[in-house]
HTML snippet that shows the backbone in 3Dmol.js (N, CA, C, O; Angstrom):
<script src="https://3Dmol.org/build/3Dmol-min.js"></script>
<div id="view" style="width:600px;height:400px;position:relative"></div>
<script>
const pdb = `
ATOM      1  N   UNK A   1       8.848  18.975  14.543  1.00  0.00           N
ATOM      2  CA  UNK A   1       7.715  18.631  13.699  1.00  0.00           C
ATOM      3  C   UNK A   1       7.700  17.141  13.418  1.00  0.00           C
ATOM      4  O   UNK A   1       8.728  16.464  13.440  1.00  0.00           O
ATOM      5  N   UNK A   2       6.464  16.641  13.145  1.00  0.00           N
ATOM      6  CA  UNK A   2       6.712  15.376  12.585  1.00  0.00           C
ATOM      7  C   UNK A   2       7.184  14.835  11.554  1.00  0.00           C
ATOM      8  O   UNK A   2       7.545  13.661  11.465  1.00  0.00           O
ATOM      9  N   UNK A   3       7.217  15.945  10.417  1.00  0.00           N
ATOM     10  CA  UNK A   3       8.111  15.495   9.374  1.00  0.00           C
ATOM     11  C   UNK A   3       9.379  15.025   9.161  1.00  0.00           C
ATOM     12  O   UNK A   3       9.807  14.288   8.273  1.00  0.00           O
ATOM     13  N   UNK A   4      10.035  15.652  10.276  1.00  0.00           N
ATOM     14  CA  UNK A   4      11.088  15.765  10.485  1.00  0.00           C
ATOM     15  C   UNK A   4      11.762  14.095  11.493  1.00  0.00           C
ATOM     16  O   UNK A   4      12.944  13.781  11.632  1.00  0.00           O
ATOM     17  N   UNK A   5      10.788  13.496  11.912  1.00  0.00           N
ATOM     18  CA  UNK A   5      11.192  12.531  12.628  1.00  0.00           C
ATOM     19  C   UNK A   5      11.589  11.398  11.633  1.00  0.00           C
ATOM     20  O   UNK A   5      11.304  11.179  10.455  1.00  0.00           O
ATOM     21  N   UNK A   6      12.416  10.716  12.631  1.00  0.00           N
ATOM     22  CA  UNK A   6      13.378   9.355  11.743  1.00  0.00           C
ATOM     23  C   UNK A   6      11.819   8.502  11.928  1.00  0.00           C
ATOM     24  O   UNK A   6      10.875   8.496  12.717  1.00  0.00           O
ATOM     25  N   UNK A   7      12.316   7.689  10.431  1.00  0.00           N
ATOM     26  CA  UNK A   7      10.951   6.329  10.407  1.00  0.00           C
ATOM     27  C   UNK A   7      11.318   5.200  11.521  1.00  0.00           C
ATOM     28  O   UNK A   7      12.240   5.118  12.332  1.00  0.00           O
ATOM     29  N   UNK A   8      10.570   4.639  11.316  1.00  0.00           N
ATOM     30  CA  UNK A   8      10.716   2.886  12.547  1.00  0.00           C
ATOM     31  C   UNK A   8      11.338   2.058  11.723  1.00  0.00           C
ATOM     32  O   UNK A   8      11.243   1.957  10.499  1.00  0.00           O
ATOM     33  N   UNK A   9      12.289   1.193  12.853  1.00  0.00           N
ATOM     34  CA  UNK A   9      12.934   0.344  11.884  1.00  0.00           C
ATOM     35  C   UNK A   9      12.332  -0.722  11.221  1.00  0.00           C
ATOM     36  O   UNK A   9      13.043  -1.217  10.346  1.00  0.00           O
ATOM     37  N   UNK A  10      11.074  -1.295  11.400  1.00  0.00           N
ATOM     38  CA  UNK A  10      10.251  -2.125  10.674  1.00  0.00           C
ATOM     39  C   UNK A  10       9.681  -1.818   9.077  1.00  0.00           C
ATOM     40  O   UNK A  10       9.470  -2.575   8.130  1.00  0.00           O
ATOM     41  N   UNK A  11       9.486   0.182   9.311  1.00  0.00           N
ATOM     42  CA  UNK A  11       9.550   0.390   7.967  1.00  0.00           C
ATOM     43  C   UNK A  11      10.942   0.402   7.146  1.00  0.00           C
ATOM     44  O   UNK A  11      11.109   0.071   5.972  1.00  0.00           O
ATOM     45  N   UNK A  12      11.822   0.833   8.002  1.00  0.00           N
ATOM     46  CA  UNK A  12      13.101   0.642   6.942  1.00  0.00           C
ATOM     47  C   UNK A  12      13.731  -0.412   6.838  1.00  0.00           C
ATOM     48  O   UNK A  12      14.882  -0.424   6.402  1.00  0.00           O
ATOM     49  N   UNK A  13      13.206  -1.300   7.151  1.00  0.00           N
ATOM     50  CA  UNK A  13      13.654  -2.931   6.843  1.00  0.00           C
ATOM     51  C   UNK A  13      12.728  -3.109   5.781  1.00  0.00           C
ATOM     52  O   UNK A  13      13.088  -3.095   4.603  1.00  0.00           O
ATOM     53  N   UNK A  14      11.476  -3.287   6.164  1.00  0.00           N
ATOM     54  CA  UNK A  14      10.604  -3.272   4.614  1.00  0.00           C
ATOM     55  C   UNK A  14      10.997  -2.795   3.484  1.00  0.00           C
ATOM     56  O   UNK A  14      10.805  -3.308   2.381  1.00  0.00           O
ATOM     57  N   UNK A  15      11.881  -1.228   3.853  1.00  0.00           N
ATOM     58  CA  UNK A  15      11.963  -0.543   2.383  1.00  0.00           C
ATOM     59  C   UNK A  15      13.419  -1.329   1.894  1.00  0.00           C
ATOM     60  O   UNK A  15      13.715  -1.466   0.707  1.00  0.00           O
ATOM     61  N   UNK A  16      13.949  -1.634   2.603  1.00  0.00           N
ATOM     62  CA  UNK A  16      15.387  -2.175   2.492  1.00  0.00           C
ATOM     63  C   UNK A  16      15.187  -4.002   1.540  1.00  0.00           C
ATOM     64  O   UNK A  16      15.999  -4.576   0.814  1.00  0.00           O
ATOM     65  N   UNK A  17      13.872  -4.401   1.953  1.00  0.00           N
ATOM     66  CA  UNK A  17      13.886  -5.792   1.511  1.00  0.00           C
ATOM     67  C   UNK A  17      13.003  -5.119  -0.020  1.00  0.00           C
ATOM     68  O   UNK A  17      13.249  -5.575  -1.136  1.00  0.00           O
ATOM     69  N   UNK A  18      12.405  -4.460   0.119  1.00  0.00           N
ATOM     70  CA  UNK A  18      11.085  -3.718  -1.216  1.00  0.00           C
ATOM     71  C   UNK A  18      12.755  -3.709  -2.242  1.00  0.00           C
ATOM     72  O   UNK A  18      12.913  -4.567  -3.110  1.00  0.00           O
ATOM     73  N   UNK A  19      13.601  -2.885  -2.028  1.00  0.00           N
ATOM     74  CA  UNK A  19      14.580  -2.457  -2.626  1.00  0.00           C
ATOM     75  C   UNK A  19      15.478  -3.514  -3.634  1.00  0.00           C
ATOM     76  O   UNK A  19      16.215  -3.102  -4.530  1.00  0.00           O
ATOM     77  N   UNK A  20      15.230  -5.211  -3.246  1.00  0.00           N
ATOM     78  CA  UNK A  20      16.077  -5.899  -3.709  1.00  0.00           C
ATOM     79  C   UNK A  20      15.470  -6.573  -4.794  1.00  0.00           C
ATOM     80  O   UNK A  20      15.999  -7.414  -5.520  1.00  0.00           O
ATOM     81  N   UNK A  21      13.940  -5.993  -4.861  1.00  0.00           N
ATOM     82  CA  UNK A  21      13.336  -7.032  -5.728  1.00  0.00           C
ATOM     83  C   UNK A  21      13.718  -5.995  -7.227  1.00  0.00           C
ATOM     84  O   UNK A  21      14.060  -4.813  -7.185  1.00  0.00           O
ATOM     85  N   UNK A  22      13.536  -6.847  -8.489  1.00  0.00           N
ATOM     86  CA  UNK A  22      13.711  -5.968  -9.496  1.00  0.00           C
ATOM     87  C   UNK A  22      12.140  -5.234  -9.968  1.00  0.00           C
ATOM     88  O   UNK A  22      10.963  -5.294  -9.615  1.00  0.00           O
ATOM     89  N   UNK A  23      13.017  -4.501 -11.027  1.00  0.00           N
ATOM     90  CA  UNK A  23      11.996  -3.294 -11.453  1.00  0.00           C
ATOM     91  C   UNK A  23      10.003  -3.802 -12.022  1.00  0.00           C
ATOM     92  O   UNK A  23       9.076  -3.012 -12.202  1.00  0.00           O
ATOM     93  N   UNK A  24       9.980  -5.375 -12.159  1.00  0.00           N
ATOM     94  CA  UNK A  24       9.005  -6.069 -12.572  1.00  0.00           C
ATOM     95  C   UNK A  24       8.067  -6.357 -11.340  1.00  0.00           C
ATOM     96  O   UNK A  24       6.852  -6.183 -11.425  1.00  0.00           O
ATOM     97  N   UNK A  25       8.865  -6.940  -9.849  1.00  0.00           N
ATOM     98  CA  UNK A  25       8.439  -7.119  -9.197  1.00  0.00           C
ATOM     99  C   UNK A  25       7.922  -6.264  -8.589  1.00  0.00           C
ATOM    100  O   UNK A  25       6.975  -6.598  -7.878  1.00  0.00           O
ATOM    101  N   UNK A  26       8.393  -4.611  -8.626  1.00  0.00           N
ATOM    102  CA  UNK A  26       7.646  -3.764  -7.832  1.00  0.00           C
ATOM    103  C   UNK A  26       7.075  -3.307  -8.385  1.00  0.00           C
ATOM    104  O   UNK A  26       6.602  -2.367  -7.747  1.00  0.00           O
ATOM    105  N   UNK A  27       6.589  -3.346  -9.686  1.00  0.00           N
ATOM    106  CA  UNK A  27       5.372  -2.629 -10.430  1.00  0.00           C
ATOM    107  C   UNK A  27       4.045  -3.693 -10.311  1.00  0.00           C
ATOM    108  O   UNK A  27       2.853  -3.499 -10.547  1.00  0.00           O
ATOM    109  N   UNK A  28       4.671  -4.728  -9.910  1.00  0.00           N
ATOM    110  CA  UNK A  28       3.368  -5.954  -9.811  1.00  0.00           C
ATOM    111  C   UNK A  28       2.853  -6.486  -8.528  1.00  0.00           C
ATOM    112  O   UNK A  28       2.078  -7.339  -8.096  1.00  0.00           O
ATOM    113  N   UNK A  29       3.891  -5.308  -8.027  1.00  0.00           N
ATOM    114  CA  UNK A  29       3.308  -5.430  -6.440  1.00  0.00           C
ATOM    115  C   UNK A  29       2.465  -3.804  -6.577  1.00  0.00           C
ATOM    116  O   UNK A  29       1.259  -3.712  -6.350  1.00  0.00           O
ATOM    117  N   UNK A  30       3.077  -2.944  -6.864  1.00  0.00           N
ATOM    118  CA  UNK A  30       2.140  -1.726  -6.601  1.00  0.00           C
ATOM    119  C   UNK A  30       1.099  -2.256  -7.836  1.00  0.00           C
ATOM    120  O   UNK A  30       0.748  -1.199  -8.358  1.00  0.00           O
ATOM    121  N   UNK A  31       0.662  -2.982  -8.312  1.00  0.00           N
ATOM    122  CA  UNK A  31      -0.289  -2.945  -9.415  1.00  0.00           C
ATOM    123  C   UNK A  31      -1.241  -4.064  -8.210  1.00  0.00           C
ATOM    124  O   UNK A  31      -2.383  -3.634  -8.046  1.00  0.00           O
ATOM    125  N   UNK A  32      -1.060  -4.838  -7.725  1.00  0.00           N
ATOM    126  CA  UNK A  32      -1.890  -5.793  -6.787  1.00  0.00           C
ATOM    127  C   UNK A  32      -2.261  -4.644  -5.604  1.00  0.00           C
ATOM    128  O   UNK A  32      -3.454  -4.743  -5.316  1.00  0.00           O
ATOM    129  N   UNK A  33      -1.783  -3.900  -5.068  1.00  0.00           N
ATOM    130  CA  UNK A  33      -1.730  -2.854  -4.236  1.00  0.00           C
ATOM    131  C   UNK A  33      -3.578  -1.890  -4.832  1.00  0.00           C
ATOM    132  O   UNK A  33      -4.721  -1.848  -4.375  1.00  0.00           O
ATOM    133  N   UNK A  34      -3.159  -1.551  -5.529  1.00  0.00           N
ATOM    134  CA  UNK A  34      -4.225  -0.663  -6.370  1.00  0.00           C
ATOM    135  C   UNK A  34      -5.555  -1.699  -6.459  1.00  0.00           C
ATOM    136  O   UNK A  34      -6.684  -1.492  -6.014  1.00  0.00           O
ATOM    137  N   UNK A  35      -5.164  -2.617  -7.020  1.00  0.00           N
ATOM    138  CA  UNK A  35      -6.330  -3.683  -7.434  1.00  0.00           C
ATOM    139  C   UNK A  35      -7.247  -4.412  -6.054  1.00  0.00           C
ATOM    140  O   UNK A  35      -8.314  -5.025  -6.038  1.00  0.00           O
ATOM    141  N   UNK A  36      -6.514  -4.117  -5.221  1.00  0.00           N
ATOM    142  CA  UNK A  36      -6.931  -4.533  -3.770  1.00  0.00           C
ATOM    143  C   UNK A  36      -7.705  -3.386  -3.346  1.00  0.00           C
ATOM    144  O   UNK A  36      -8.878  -3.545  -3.005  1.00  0.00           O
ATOM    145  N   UNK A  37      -6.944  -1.795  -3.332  1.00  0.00           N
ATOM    146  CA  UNK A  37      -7.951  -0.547  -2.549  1.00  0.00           C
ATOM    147  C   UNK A  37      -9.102  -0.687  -4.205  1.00  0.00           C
ATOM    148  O   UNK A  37     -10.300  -0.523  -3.973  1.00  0.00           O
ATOM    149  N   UNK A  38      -8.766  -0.930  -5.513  1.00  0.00           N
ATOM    150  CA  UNK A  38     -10.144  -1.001  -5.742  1.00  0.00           C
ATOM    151  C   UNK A  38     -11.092  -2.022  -5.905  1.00  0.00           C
ATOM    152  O   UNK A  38     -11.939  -1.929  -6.794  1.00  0.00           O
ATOM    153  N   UNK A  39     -11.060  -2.720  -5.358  1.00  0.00           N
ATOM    154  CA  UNK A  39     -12.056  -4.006  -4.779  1.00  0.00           C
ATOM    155  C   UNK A  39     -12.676  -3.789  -3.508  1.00  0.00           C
ATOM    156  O   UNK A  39     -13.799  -4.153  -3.159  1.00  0.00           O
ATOM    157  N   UNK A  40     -11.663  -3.041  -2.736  1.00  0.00           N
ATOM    158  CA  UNK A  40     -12.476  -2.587  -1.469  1.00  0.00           C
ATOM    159  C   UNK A  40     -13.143  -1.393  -1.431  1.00  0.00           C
ATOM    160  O   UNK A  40     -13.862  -1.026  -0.502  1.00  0.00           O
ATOM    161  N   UNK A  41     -12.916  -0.799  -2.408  1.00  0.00           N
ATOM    162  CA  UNK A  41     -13.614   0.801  -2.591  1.00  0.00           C
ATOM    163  C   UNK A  41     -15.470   0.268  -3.346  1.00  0.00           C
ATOM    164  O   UNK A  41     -16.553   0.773  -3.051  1.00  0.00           O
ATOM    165  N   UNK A  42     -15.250  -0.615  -4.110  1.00  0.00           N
ATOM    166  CA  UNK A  42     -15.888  -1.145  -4.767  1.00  0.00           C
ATOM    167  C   UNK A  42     -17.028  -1.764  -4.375  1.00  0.00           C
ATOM    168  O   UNK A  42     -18.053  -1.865  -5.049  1.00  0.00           O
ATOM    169  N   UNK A  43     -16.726  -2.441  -2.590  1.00  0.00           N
ATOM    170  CA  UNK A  43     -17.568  -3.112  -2.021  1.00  0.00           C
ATOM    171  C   UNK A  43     -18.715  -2.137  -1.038  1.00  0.00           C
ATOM    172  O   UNK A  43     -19.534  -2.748  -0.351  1.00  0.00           O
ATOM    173  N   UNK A  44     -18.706  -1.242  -1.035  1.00  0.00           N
ATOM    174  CA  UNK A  44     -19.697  -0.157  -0.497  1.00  0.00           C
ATOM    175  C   UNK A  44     -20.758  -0.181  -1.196  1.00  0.00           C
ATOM    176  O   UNK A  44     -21.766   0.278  -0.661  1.00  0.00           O
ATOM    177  N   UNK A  45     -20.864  -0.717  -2.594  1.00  0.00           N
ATOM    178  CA  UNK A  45     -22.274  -1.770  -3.280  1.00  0.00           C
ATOM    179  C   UNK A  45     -22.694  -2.517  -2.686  1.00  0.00           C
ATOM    180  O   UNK A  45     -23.879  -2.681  -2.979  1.00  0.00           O
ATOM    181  N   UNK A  46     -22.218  -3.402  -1.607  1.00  0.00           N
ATOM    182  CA  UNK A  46     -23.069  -4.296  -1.280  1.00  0.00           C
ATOM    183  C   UNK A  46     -23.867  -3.532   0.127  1.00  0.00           C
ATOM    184  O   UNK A  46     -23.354  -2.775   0.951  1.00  0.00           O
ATOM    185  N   UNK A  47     -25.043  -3.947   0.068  1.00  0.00           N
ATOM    186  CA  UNK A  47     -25.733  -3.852   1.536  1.00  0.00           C
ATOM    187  C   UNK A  47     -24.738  -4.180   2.685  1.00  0.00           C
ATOM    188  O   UNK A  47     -23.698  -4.764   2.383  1.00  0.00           O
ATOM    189  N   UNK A  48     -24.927  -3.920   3.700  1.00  0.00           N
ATOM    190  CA  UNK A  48     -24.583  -4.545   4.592  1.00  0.00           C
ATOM    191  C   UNK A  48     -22.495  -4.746   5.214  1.00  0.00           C
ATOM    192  O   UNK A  48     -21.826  -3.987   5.914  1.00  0.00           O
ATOM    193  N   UNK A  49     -22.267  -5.549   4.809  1.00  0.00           N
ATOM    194  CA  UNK A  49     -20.761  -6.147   4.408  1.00  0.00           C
ATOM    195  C   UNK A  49     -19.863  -4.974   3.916  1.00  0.00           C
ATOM    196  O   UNK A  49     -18.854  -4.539   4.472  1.00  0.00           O
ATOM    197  N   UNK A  50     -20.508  -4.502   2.617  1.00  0.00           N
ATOM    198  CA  UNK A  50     -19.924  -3.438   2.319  1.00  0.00           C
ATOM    199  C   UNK A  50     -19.566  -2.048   2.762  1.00  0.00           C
ATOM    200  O   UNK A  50     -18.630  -1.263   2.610  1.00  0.00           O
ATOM    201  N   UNK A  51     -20.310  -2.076   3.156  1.00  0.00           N
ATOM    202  CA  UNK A  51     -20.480  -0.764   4.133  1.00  0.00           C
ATOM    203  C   UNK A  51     -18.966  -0.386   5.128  1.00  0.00           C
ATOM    204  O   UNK A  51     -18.327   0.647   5.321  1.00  0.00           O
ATOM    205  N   UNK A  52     -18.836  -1.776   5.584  1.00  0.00           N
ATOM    206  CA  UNK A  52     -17.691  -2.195   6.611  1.00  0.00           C
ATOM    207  C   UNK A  52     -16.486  -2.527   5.743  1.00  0.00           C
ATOM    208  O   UNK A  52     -15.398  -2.198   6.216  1.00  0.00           O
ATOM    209  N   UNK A  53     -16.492  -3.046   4.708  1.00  0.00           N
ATOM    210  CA  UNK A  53     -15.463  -2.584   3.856  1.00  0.00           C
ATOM    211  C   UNK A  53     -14.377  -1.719   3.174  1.00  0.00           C
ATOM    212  O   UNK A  53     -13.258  -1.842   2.677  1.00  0.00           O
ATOM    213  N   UNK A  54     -15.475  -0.618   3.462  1.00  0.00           N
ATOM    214  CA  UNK A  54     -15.582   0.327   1.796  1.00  0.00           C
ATOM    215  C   UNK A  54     -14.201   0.873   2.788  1.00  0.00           C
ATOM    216  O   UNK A  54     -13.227   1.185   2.103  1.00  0.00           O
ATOM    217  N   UNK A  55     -14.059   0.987   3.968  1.00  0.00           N
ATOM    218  CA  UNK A  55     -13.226   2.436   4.572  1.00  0.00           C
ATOM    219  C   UNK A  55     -11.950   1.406   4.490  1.00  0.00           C
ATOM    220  O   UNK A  55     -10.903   1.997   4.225  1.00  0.00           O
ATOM    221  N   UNK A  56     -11.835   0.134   4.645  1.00  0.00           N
ATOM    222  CA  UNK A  56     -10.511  -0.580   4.324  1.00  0.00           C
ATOM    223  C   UNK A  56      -9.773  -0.421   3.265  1.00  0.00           C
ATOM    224  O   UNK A  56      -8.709  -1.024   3.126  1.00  0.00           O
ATOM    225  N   UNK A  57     -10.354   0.594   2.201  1.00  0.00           N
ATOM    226  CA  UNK A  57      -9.782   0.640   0.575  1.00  0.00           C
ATOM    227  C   UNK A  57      -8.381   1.597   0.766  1.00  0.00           C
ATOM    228  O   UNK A  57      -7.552   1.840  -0.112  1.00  0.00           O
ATOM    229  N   UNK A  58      -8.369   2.150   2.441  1.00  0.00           N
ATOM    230  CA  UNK A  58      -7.180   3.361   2.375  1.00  0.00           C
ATOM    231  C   UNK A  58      -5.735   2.505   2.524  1.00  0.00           C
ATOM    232  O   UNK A  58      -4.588   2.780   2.172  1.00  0.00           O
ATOM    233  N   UNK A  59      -6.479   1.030   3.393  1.00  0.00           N
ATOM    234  CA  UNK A  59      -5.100   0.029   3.559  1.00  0.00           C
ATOM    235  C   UNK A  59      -4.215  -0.107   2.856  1.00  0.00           C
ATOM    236  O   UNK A  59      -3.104   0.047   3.363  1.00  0.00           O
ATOM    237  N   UNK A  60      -4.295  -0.449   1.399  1.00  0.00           N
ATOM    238  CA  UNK A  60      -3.192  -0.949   0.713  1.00  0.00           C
ATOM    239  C   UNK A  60      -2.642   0.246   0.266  1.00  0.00           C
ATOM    240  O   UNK A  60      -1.589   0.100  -0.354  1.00  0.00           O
ATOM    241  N   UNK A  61      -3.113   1.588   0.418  1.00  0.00           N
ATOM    242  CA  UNK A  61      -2.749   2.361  -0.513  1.00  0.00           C
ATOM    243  C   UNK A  61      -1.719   3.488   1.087  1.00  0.00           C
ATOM    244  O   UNK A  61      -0.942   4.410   0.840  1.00  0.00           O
ATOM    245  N   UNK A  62      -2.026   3.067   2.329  1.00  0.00           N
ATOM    246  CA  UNK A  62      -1.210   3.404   3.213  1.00  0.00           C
ATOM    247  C   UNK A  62       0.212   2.777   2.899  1.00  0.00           C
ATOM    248  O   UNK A  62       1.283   3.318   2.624  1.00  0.00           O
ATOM    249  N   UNK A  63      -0.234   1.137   3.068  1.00  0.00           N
ATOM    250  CA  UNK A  63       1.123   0.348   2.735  1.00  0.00           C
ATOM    251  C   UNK A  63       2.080   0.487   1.400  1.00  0.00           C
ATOM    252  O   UNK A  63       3.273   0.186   1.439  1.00  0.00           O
ATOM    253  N   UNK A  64       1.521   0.903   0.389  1.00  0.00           N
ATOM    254  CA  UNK A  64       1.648   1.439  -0.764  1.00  0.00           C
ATOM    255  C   UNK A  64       2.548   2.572  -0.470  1.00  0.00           C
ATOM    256  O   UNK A  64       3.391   2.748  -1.349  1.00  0.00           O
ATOM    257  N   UNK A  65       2.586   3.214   0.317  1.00  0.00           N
ATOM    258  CA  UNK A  65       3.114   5.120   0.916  1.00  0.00           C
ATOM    259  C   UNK A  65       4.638   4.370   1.385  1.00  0.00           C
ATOM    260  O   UNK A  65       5.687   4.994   1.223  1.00  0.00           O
ATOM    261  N   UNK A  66       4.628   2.944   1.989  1.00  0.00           N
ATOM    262  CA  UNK A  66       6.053   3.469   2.747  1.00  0.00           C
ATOM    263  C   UNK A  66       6.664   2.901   2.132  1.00  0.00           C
ATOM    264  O   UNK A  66       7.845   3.170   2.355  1.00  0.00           O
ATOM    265  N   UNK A  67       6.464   1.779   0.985  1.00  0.00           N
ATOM    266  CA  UNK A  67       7.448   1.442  -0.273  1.00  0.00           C
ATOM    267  C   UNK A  67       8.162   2.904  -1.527  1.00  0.00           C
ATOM    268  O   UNK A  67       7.421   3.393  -2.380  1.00  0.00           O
ATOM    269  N   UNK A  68       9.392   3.278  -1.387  1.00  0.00           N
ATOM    270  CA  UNK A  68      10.223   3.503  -2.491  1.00  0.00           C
ATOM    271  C   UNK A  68       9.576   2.936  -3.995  1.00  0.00           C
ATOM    272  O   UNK A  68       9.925   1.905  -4.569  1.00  0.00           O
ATOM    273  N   UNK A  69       8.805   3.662  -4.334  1.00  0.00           N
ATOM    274  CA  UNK A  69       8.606   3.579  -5.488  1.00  0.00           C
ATOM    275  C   UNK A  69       9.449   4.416  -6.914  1.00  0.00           C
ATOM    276  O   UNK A  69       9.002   4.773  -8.004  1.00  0.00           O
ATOM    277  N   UNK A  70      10.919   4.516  -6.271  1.00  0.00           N
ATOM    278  CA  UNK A  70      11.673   5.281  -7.757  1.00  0.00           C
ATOM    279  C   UNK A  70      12.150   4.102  -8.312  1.00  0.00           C
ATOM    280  O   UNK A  70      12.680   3.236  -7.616  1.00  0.00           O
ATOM    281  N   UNK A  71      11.956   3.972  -9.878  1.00  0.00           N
ATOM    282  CA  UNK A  71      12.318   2.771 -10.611  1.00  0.00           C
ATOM    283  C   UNK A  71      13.932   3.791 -11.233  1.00  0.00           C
ATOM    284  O   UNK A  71      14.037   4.931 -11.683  1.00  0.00           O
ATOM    285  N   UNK A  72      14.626   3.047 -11.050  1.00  0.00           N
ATOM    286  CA  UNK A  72      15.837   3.986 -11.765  1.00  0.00           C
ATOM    287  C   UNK A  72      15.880   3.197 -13.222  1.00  0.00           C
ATOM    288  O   UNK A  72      16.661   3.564 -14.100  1.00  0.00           O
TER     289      UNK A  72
END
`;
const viewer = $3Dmol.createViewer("view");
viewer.addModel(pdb, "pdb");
viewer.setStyle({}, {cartoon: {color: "spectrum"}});
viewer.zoomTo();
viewer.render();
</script>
């Protein structure tokens, strides 16, 4: 199954560098994270531009998925 498969090492280097920052820095990164998919969720108001936007709002919140978010 796919669940079951090992991640890539690019994500577990990411999670490995995510890991060293302290408990401030990763709440102010997942808080810029959020504030980004809603600015892009947001832009499906505009004519045009937006439209082509609006489906980019899943980005940050993908990249958001492979960060360790347990604060101990």
């Amino acid at each position: 199954m796919y669940f079951f498969k090992p991640i890539s090492d690019e994500v577990r280097l990411s999670q490995i560098i995510f890991n060293k920052h302290k408990k401030t820095m990763k709440l102010i990164l997942g808080s810029i994270f959020a504030c980004l998919a809603a600015i892009l969720q947001a832009a499906g108001f505009l004519p045009g531009i937006g439209f082509f936007l609006s489906p980019l709002a899943t980005a940050p919140i993908l990249l958001c998925s492979c960060f360790p978010f347990h604060l101990e």
